[in-house]
Structure formats: C-alpha cells, structure tokens
N, C-alpha and C positions, 0 to 999 in steps of 0.2 A: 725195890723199896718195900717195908713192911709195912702191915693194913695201919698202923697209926699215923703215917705220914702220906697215905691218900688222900683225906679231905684237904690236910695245908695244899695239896700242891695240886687239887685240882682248884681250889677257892684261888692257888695264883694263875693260872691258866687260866680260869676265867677272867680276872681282873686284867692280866695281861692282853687278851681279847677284846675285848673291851676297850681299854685305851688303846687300842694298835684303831679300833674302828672310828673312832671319836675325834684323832688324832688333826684330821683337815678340819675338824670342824671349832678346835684350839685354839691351832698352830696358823694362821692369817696370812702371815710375811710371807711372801712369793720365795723369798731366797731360802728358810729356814723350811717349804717346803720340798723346795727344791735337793736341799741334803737329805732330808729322810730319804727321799726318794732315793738318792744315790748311795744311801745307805742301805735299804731294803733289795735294791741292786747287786750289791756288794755280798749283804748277806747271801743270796742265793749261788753266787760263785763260787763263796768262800766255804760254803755244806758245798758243792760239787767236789771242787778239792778236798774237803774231810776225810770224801770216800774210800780215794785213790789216798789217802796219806793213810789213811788208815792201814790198810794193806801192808804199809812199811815201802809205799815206791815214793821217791820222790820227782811232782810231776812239775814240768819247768814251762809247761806250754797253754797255761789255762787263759792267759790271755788269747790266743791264736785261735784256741775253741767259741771264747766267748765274741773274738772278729769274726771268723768261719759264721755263725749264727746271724751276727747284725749285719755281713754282705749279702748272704744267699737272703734274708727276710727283706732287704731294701731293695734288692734285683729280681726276687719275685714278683715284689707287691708294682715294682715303677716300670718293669719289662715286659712282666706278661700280663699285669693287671688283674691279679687275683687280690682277694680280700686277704689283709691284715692275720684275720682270724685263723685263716689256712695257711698262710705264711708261718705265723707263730708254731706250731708245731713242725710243720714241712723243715724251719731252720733247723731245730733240736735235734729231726735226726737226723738232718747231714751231718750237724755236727757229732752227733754218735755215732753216722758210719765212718767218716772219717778218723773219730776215737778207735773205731775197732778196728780199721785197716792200717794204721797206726798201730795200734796197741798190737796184733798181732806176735810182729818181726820184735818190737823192742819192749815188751814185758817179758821177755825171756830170757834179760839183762838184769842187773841189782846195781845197788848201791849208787855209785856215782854215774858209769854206764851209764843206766837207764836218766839221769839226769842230764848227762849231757847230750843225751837222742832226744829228749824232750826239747833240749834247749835249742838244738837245732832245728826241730819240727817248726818251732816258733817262730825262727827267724828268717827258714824259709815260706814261709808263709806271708811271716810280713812281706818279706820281699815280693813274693806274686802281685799280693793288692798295690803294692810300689812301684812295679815294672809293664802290669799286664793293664795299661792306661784306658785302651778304648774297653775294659768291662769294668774293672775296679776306679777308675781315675786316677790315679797315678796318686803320688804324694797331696793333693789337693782332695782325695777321695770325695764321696758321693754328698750332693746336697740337696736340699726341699725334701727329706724322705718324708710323705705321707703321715699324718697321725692314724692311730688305731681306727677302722670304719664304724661311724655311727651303729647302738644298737638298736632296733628299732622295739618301742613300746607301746602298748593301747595308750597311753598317757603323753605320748612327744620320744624322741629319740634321744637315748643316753651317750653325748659324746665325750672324745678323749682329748679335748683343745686346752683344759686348764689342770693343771699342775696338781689340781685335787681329786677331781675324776682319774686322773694317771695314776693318781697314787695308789686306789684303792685295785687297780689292772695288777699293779707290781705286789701289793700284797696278796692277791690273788695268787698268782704263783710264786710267793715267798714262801705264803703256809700251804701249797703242796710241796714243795721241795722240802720244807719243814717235816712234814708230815712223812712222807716217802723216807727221808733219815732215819727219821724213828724206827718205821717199821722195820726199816735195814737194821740199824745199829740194836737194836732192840732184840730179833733173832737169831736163829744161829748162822743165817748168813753172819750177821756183825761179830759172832763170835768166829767163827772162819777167819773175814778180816783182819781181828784181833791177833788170832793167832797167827797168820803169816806174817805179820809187823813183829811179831815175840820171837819166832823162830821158823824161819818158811821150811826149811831140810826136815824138822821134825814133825809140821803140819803134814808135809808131803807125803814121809813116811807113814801117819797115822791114816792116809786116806782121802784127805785132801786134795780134791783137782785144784793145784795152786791156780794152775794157768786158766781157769773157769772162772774162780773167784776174782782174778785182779781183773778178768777183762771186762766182767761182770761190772765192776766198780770204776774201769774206764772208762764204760758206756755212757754209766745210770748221770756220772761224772759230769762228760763231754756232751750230754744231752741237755742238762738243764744249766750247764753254760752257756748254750749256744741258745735256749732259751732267754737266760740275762741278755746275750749280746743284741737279740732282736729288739728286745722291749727297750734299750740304751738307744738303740737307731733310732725306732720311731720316736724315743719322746725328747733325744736333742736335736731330730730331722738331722744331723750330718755327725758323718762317719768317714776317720781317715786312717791310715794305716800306723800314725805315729801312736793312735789311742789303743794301740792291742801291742804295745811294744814288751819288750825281755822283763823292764822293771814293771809294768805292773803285772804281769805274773809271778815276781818277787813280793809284790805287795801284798796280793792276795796268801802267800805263802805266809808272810808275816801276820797277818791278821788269823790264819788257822793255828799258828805255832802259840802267838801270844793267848789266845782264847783259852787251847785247850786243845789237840789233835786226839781224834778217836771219842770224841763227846759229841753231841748232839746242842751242848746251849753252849761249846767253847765257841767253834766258831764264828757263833753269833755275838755272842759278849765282842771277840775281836773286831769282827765288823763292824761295830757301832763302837766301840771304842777309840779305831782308829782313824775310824773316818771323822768322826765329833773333835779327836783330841787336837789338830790342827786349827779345827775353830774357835777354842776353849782358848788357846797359846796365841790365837794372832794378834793379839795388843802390846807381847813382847818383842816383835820386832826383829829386829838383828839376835837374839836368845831364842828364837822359836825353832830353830833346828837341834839346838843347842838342849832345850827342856824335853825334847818330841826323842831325841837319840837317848837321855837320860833316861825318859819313862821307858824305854823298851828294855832298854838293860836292867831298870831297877828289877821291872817285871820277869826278867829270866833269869834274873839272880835270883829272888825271893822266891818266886815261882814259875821254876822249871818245869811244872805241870799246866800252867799257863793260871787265867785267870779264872777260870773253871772251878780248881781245886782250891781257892779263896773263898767262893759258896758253897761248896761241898761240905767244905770242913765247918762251915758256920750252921749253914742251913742247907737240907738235902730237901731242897724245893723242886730241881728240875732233874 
C-alpha cells in the first residue's frame, strides 16, 4: 500500500479494534453472543485453510484437524487433569503433527489427488472418534468438558463460565491467528505460496523448495485449527464426532472461496458473512435455502475473486 493510504487504514484498525473489544459490552442477548463467538471460531479455521488454499492445494480435511484439537484438549484436561491453559497448545500441535505426518506422503499429489486423500483423511478420522468408543465415545462423543481454568488475580479470579468472558479467550486467538497471516501473507513466504498456486513446475524450477512451503502451510494450517477445535469443546462442553463431519470442511472451504482465497481480510469477510447470512434469512422460512444458495452464486458470478475484491476496488482499507 502507498504512504497516503496508511493513516485511512490504520484509523480503520483501530476503530476495528475497538468495536471487536466493546462488542460483549453492546451485544447483551446470550444468543447473539453466542454467534459472534461462533463466528470468531469460524474465522480462525477459515485463515488456517487460507494457508493451505493459498499454496493452490485443495484441503478437504479441516474439519478432522479442527476434531483432532477438541478430542485431544477434552482428553487431556478430563484424563490426566491438566490445566486448560496447557491443553490449548498441547491440542494445536497434535494437531500439526498429525498435519505433517499427513502432509508428508500426500502433498506430493495435485490437483484432485491431493483432495481426495484429504477427503479420506477426514472420514477416517471421524470414523476413529465413531468406532474407538471406550476413548472417544462412540457416536454420543464426550460430555461435561470442563470450562477454561479460572485465572487467578490480586483482585478475584477472572473466569470463563459466561459467554462474554469466552468471548474475549476466542478473540484472543483470533487476532493471533490474524496476525500470524499477516506476517505469512505479507512475506515472501506468502509470495512463495502465491507462486505455487500460479504455477508450482515453474516455482520449482526457480528454486523453490515446493514441498517445504506446502508443508509449511499444512502445519501453520493444522495447528491453529486444532487450536479453534479445543476452544469449540470447552465453551459448548460436548463434542461428538457428527460436528467435524465432510460438510463442514466443505463449509469452511466455502467461506474462504466466497471471501477471497490468498487474502488476509477474504476469509474473514467469509466468515462472518456466512455465518451471520443464515440469521439475517431465517424469517423466510421455506425460501431460506433458497435466498442462502442464490447469494452464493450471485457472489461467484459477480465476483469470482470473492468478496474481498468488492473492497478493494472501492477502498484499499485492508
């Protein structure tokens, strides 16, 4: 961006910041915060996947990453009885080494390949938490999961029992996953990325360790979904294996496509976009599939660069 369009767009980061903090202090209804929250959720999945779409793979398994996460954090914190706080990490990188013993053998596939080893990853997976009864619970998966542990303060301890104090844990690591994009998308890792989504044979040839970078982006990927999936356990205490199913890692595919793939604020437009538009159409009733299948198309008709490149072209704020 050039130095005239720095102060607009840090004066909107700021202002952005700002109402992202003030937001519980608004927003009252239990239920209405209840969606941000699952919005702010959503967003952080939907940048994991960015990563990996950026690259040009397409990954079919981010639900499985983001179950992988909210089993091992519910099975640490109710089996061995460690803190919350040690849990939240510890998920992220099973879920990243998993990403990278994965990503190994089948990042060195394209195109559909590589989509349909994801899509299998995924469903054998669900199926483990399905089958494997006395650790996962079978089809009824785990319930009571613990809320986040009290933190303690010279003033009384800060807990995570109400839907607003939660809110502000998941913003928490929204804007580091946020921020971590940036830095990614931003260098010339993100231009690597870029370029093996444009042409991998000819990054390769330039010099380019392709297979460093994707798996780079599977990790960074499969780490901070397995991150979303813990914080989804503890704050609806239960987790079964139908909620990490095929479609919603279709959903979250659709919410990076509709945004903007290879952006840093597509995703996120998606996210909230698509999580909100359901709410916004549910007074149509029998038409609410009907309006929801319309908007998406309007949106890849008009734009095919998602809804990203609708601000761009207006204002180059982000």
């Amino acid at each position: 961006m050039n130095e005239k369009g720095l102060p607009w767009k840090r004066a909107f980061t700021t202002i952005v910041l700002i109402t992202l903090f003030i937001i519980p202090l608004i927003v009252r209804d239990q239920y209405y915060q209840h969606l941000i929250i699952l919005t702010g959720l959503s967003i952080i999945t939907t940048l994991s996947l960015n990563l990996i779409l950026t690259t040009g793979q397409l990954s079919i398994a981010q639900a499985a990453f983001m179950g992988i996460g909210a089993y091992s954090s519910a099975l640490l914190v109710m089996k061995t009885g460690i803190s919350f706080w040690l849990a939240l990490p510890i998920s992220g990188a099973i879920a990243g080494a998993v990403g990278v013993l994965i990503g190994l053998p089948t990042l060195k596939m394209r195109g559909v390949y590589f989509a349909i080893a994801t899509f299998a990853f995924g469903e054998l997976v669900r199926m483990i938490f399905t089958n494997w009864v006395s650790l996962f619970g079978g089809v009824g998966g785990i319930l009571n999961i613990p809320a986040p542990n009290p933190i303690p303060f010279p003033g009384g301890d800060l807990h995570f029992q109400t839907k607003g104090s939660f809110y502000y844990l998941v913003l928490f690591v929204m804007l580091v996953t946020i921020y971590i994009n940036y830095r990614l998308l931003s260098s010339r890792i993100g231009m690597a990325f870029h370029a093996l989504a444009e042409a991998e044979l000819l990054a390769e040839q330039s010099g380019i360790p392709v297979m460093k970078y994707k798996l780079l982006a599977f990790l960074i990927g499969s780490f901070f979904t397995g991150l979303s999936g813990c914080l989804y356990a503890h704050y609806s205490h239960y987790i079964a294996p139908g909620f990490f199913s095929f479609w919603e890692s279709v959903h979250f595919i659709i919410m990076a496509v509709i945004g903007g793939v290879g952006t840093l604020g597509g995703p996120i437009i998606g996210a909230v976009f698509l999580t909100l538009l359901p709410e916004l159409i549910r007074a149509t009733k029998e038409y609410e599939m009907v309006i929801y299948a319309s908007a998406l198309i309007a949106v890849l008709l008009f734009l095919p660069k998602g809804l990203m490149s609708m601000l761009r072209s207006s204002k180059n704020i982000i």
